[in-house]
N, C-alpha and C positions, 0 to 999 in steps of 0.2 A: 504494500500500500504506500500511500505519498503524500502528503499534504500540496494542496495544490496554491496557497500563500501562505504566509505571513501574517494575515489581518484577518483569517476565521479561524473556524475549527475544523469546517469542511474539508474530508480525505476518500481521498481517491482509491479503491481497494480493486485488485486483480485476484481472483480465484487461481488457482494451480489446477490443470487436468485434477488432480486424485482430490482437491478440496468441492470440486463443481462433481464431482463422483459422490462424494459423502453428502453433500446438499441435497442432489436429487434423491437421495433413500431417505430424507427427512428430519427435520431440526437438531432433533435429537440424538444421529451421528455427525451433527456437523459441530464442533464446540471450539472457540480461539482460545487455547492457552496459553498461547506464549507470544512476544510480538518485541522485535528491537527496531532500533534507528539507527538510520547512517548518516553520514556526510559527505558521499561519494563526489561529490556537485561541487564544495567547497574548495576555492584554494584559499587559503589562510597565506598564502602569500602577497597577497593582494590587499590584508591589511595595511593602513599606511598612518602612521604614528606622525607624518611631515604634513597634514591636513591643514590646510590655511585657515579653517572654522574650527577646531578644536577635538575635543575627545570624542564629543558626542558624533562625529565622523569618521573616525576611524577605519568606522568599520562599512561605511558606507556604501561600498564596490559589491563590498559581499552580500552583504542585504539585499540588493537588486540582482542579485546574480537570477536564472534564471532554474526552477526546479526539476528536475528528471520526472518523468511519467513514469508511475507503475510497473514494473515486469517481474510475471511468476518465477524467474529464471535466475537465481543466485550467484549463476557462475558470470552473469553481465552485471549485477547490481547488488546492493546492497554489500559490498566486496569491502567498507571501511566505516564497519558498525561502531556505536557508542557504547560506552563501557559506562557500567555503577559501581563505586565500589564506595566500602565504608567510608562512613563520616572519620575514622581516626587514622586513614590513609594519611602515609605522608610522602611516598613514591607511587610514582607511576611510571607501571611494571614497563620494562625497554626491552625486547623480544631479540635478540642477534643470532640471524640464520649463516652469518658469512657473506659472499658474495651476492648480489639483490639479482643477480642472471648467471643462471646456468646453461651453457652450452655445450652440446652433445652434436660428437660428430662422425659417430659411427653405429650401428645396430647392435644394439645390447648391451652400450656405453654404459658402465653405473658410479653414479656420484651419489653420495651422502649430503642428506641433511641433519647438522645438528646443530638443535636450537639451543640456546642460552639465555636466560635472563641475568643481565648483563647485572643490575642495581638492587639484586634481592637475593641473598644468600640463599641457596636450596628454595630460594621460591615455589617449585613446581616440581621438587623431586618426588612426590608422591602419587601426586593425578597426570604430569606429565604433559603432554602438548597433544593437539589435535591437529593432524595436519591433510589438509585437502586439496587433492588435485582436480580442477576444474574439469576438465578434459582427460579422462585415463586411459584413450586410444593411443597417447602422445608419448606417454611413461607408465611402467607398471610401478606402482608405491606399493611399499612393506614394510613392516616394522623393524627396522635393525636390532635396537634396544628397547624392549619391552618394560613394563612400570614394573615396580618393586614385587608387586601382587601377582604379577605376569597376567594383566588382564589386558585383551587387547580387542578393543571395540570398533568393528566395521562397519560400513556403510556402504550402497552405492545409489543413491537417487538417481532417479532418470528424470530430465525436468522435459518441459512443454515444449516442443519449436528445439530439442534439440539436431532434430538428424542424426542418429547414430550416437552421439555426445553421451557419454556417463560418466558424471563426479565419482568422485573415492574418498571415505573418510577413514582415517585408523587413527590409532591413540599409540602413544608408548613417549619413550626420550628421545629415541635416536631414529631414522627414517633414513631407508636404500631408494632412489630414483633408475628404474634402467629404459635406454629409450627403444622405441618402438619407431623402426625409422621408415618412411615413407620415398618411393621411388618417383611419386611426381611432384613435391613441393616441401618447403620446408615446414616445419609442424610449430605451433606455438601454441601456449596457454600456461595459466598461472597456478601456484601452489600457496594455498594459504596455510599459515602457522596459527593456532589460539594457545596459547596460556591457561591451562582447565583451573588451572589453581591460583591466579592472580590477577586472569584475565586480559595481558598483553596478547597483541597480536599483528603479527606482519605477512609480507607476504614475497614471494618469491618467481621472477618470472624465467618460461622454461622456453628453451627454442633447438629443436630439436634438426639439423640441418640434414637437405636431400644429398645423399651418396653422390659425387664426382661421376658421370659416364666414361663408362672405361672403352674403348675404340681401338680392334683387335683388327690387322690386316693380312690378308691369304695372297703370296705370290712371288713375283719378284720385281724389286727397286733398282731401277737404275742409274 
């Protein structure tokens, strides 16, 4: 869903394939539990502190900025949700995967991801990171290093308007990427990191390159 300004309260809400499934069997299987907010739209760059009118402008760019329409489809939206965390926070948690792009340049290339939270000792040693590949035709994801418990929690949603497209979700410490590589173009798509126990998150983009044509000749040169 999406608020469509600033000045109501009125929101814009898109169903998923599997929510307009449970709507139509009636009220009673359809129930919203859960529901976050992003700020995918925002650059906070564009703050400008140099404002010739003062504070109350600062932020002015951004407020006009203009809002994202709805889509059931996670792997394009909602990609840099808001976080709550207690009122007696006094960090906020900084997620370091390493390099922000991985590239892969051969079939069945595999690189590691492991995450860190850089500002909180053992922050996440216990529930560990949740890490999702947008796209898992691009890279097969697995857990390297599984949580202390050895519990390791799978997903793979299939969203609306993918074509073929299915996300992956696993839990653990430590995370293997190998690629899946493609003979007619190069493959892209992103890897998000969550924080299960502090709540950081970042995210990681993957490009996965087409194999070189190899060009073999029969005969004789002269």
């Amino acid at each position: 869903m999406g608020y469509l300004n600033n000045t109501t309260v009125t929101v814009d809400a898109i169903l998923t394939e599997r929510g307009r499934e449970l709507l139509s069997q009636g009220a009673q299987h359809f129930s919203i539990t859960n529901w976050a907010l992003a700020d995918d739209e925002v650059d906070y760059g564009l703050f400008n502190f140099a404002h010739q009118l003062g504070t109350n402008y600062y932020g002015e760019v951004i407020d006009n900025m203009p809002v994202f329409e709805a889509l059931p489809d996670e792997t394009t939206q909602m990609l840099f949700k808001l976080v709550t965390l207690p009122k007696a926070t006094v960090k906020i948690p900084v997620i370091d995967c390493g390099p922000s792009e991985l590239i892969f340049t051969s079939n069945q290339q595999l690189k590691s991801i492991v995450p860190q939270t850089t500002n909180i000792t053992n922050g996440n040693a216990q529930w560990g990171y949740s890490c999702t590949i947008a796209d898992s035709s691009v890279c097969t994801l697995t857990v390297r290093k599984a949580l202390p418990t050895g519990q390791v929690i799978a997903t793979s949603p299939t969203f609306i308007g993918d074509a073929g497209t299915q996300s992956k979700t696993v839990t653990g410490l430590e995370f293997d990427l190998r690629a899946n590589q493609s003979l007619v173009q190069d493959l892209f798509t992103t890897v998000i990191v969550t924080a299960n126990q502090t709540g950081g998150r970042t995210s990681v983009s993957i490009r996965v390159n087409q194999p070189l044509a190899s060009v073999s000749y029969t005969g004789v040169v002269s």
